[in-house]
KOLSENU-579404 format. One record per residue (C-alpha): residue number from 0; x negated, y negated, z negated. Coordinates in nm, 4 decimals. Example, Ala and Ser with C-alpha at 12.3 -4.5 7.8 and 13.67 -1.06 7.14 Angstrom:
R    n         X         Y         Z
R    0   -1.2300    0.4500   -0.7800
R    1   -1.3670    0.1060   -0.7140
END
This chain:
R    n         X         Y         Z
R    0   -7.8376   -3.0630   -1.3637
R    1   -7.8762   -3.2685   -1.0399
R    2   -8.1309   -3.0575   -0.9145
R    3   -7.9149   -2.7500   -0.9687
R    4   -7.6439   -2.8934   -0.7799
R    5   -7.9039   -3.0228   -0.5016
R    6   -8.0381   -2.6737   -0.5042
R    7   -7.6898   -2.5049   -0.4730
R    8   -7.6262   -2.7476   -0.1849
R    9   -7.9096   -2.6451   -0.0027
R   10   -7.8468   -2.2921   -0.0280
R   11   -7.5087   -2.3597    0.0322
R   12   -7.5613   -2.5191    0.3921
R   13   -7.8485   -2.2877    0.4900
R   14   -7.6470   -1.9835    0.4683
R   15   -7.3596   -2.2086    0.6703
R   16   -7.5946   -2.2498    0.9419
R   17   -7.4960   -2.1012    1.2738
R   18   -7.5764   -2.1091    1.6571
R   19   -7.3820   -2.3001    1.8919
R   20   -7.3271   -2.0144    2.1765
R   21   -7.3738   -2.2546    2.4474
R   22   -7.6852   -2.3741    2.3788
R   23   -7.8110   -2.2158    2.0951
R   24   -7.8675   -2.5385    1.8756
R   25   -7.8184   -2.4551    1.4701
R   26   -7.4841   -2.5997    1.3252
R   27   -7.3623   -2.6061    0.9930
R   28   -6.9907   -2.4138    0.9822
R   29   -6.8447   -2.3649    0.6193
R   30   -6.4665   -2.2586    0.7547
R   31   -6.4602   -1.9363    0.8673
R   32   -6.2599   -1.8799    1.2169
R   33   -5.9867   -1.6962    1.0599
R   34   -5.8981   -2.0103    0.8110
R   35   -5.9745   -2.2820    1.0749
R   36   -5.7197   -2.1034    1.3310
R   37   -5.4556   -2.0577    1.0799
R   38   -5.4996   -2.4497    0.9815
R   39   -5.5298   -2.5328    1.3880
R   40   -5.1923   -2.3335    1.4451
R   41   -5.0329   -2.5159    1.1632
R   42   -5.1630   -2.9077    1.2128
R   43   -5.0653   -2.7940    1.5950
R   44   -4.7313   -2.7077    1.4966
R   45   -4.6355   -2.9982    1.2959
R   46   -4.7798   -3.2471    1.5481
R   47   -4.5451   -3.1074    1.8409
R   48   -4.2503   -3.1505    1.6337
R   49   -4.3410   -3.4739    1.5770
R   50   -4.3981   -3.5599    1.9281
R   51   -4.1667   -3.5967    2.2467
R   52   -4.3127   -3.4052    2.5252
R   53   -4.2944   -3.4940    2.8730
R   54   -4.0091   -3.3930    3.0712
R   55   -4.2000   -3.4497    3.3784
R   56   -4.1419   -3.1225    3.5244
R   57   -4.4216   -3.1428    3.8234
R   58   -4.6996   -3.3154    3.5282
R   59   -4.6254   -3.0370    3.2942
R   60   -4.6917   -2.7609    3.5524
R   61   -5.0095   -2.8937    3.6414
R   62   -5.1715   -2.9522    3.2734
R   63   -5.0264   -2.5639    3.2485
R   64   -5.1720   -2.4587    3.5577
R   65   -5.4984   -2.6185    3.5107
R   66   -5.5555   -2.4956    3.1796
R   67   -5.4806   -2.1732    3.2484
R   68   -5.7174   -2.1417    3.5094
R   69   -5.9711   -2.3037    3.2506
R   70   -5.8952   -2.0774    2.9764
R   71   -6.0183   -1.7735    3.2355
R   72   -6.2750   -1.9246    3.3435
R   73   -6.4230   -1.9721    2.9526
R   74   -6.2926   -1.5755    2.9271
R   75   -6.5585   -1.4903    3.2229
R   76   -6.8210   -1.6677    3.1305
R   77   -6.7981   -1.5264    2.7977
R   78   -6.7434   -1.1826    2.9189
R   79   -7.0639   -1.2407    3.1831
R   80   -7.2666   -1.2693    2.8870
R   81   -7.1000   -0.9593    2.7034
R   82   -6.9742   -1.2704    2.3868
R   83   -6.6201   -1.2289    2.4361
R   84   -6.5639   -1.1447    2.0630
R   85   -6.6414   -1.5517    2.0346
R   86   -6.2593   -1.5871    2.1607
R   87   -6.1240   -1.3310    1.9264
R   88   -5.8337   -1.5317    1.7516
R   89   -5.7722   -1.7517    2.0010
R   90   -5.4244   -1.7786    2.1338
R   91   -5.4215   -2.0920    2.4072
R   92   -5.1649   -2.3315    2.4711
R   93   -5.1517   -2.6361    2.6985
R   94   -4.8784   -2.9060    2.6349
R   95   -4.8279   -3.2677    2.7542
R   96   -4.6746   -3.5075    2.5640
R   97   -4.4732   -3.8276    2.6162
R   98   -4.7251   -4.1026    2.4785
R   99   -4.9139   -4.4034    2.6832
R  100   -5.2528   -4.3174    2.4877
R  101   -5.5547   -4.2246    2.6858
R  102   -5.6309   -3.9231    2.5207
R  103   -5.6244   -3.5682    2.5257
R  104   -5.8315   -3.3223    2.3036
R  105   -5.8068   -2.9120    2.2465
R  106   -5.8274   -2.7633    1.8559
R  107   -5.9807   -2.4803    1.7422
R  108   -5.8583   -2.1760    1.8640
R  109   -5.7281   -2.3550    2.2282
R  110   -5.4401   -2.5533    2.1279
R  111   -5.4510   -2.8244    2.4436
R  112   -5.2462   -3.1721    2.4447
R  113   -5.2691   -3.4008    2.6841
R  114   -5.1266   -3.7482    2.6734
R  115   -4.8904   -3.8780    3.0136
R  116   -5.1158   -4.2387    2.9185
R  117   -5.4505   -4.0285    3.0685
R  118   -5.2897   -3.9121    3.3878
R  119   -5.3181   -4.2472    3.6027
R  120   -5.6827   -4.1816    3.4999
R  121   -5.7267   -3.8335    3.5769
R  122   -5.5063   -3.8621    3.9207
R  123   -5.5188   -3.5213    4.0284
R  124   -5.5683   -3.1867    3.9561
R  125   -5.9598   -3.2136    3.9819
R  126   -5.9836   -3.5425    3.7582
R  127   -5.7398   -3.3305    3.4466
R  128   -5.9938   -3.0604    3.4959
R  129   -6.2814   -3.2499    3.4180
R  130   -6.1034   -3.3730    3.1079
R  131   -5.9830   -3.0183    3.0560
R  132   -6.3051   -2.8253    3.0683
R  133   -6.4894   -3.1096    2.8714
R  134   -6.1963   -3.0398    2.5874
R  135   -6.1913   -2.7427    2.5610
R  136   -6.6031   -2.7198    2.5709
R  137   -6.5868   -2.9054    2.2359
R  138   -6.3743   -2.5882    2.0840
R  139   -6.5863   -2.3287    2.2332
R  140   -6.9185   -2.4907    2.0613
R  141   -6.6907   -2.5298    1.7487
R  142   -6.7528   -2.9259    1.6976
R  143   -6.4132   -2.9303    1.5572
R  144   -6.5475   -2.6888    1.2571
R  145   -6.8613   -2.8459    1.2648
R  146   -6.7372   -3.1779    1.2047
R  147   -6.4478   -3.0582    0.9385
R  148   -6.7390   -2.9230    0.7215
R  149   -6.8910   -3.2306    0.7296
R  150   -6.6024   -3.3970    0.5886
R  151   -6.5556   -3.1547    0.3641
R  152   -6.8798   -3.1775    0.1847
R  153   -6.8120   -3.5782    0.2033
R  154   -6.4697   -3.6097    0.1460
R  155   -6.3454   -3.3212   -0.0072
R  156   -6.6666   -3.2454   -0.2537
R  157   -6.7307   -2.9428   -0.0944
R  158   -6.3742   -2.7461   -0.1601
R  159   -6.3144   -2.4599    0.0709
R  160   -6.0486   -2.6034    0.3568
R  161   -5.7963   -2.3686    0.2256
R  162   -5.7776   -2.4533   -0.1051
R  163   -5.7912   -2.8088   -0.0317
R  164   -5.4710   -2.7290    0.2210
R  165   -5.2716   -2.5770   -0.0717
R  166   -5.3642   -2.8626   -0.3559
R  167   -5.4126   -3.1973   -0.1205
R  168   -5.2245   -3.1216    0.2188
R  169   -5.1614   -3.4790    0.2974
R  170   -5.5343   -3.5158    0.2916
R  171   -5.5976   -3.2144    0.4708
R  172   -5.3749   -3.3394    0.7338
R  173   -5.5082   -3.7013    0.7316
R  174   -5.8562   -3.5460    0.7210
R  175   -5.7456   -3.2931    1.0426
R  176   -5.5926   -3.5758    1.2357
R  177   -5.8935   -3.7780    1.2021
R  178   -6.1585   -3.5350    1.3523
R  179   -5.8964   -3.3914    1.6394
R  180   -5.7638   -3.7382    1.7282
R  181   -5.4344   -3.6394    1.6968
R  182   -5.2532   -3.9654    1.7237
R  183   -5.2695   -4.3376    1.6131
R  184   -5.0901   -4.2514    1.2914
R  185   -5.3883   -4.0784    1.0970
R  186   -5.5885   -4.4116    1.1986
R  187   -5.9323   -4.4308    1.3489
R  188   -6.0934   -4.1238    1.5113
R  189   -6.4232   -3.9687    1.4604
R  190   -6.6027   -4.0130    1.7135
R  191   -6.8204   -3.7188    1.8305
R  192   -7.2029   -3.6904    1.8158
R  193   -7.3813   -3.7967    2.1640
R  194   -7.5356   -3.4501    2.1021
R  195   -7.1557   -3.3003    2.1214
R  196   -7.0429   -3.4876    2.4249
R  197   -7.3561   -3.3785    2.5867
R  198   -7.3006   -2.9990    2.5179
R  199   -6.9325   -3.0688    2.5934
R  200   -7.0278   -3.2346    2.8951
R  201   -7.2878   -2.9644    3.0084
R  202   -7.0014   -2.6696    2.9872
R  203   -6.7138   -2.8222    3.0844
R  204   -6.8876   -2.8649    3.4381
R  205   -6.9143   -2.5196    3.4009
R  206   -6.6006   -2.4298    3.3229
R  207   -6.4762   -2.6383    3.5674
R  208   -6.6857   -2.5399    3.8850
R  209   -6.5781   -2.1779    3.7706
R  210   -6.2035   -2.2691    3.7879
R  211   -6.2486   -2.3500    4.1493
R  212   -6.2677   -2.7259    4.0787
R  213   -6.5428   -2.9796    4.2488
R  214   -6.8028   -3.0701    3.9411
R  215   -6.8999   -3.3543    4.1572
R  216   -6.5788   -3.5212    4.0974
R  217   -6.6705   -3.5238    3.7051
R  218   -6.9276   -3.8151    3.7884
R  219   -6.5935   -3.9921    3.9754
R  220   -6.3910   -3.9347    3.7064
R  221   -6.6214   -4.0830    3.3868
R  222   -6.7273   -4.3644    3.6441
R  223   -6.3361   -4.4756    3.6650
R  224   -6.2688   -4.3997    3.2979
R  225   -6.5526   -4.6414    3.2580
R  226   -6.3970   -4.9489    3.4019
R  227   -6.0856   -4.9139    3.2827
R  228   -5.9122   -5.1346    3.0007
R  229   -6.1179   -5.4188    3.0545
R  230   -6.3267   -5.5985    2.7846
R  231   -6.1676   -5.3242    2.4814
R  232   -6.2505   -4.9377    2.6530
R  233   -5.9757   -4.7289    2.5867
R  234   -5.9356   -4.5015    2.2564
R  235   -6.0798   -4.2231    2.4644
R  236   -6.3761   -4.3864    2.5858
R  237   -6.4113   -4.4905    2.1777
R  238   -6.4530   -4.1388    2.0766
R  239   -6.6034   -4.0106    2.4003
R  240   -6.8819   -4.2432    2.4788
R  241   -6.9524   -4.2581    2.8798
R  242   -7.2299   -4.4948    3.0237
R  243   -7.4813   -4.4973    3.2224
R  244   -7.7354   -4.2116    3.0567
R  245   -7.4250   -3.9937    3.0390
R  246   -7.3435   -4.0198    3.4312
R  247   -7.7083   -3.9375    3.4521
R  248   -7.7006   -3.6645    3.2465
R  249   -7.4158   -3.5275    3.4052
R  250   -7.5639   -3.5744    3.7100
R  251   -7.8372   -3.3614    3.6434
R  252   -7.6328   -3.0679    3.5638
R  253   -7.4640   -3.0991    3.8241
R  254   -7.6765   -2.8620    4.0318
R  255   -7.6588   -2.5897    3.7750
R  256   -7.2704   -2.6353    3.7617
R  257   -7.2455   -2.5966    4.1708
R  258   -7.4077   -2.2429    4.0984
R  259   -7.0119   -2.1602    3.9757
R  260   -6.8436   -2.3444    4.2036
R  261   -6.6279   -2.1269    4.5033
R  262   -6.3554   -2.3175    4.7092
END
């Protein structure tokens, strides 16, 4: 019986695989877009009502203007490369909320949140567009569904999302909150893989540079986020690793990024 169930798993996960667009590394994906966007919307929907969001007029306008001119630059560069039916679905919106966390993250299907805690960080437009390409980069190579179906097969024994949404939504939410970071509440986050920061990394300079912002100021940006909170990192240095091999890394993109980059 165990090696019927070992076998099933195996089939299971090898017809999951697919390619990350970006870089064309196999991931395993067991949601399909159409359920992960519907649960995104939702878990979106119920966070912002549970949230105060900032009523900092001039703040606001710039986490809207900057992801707007994120979200065309992902829309060219997919176009460029004739893949825009990898957006189809999506249906972006960029929000900042009243909290003194260091965070910000994007869910599947481009639901954006910043927190007002990352904005002394970020201190202009440049620095939230580092953060915002990098965010949003995590969504495009679908770590978010990546990561869900891995805690589906260990959490949730391998139940489709949406059925486990209908019989356990408390779970589903605790589960959601946990891989999207969306607030202290649902406890620790998971962190990502160095393998997704690095593709995350790698695009959103991309992105970036193709918005009309600097991708130099990336290597500013990660360097400051790096010496902030003293001996404990902030929460979004926990879940978003940055040290010295990734300032290198990101270094070394950086002249592939420039190709993008217009004033």
């Amino acid at each position: 019986m165990n090696r019927i169930i070992i076998s099933l798993v195996g089939i299971l996960l090898i017809s999951a695989c697919s390619t990350v667009a970006v870089s064309n590394r196999k991931q395993i994906k067991l949601i399909p877009n159409t359920t992960m966007f519907a649960t995104s919307f939702q878990q979106y929907g119920d966070f912002l009502k549970e949230q105060k969001l900032s009523k900092n007029q001039q703040q606001t306008q710039m986490v809207k203007k900057v992801g707007a001119k994120i979200q065309k630059a992902v829309e060219k560069y997919f176009a460029d490369k004739g893949m825009s039916s990898t957006l189809k679905g999506y249906s972006w919106d960029f929000n900042l909320v009243e909290d003194p966390q260091i965070n910000a993250w994007c869910m599947p299907g481009g639901k954006v949140v910043f927190y007002t805690g990352i904005l002394p960080a970020t201190k202009d437009e440049t620095g939230l567009a580092v953060v915002m390409g990098h965010e949003i980069a995590h969504a495009i190579a679908d770590h978010g569904n990546e990561r869900m179906s891995q805690q589906l097969l260990l959490q949730g024994g391998g139940m489709a999302l949406d059925q486990l949404t209908k019989t356990k939504p408390d779970k589903t939410k605790k589960m959601w909150g946990t891989v999207f970071g969306l607030g202290a509440q649902y406890g620790a986050v998971l962190p990502f893989s160095r393998l997704h920061e690095s593709e995350a990394d790698h695009l959103g300079l991309i992105f970036m540079a193709m918005a009309g912002y600097n991708p130099n100021e990336a290597v500013d940006f990660w360097t400051r986020m790096s010496k902030m909170g003293g001996q404990k990192p902030p929460e979004f240095m926990s879940t978003h690793p940055s040290d010295e091999t990734r300032i290198k890394q990101i270094k070394e993109h950086l002249p592939e990024a420039m190709k993008y980059y217009k004033k």
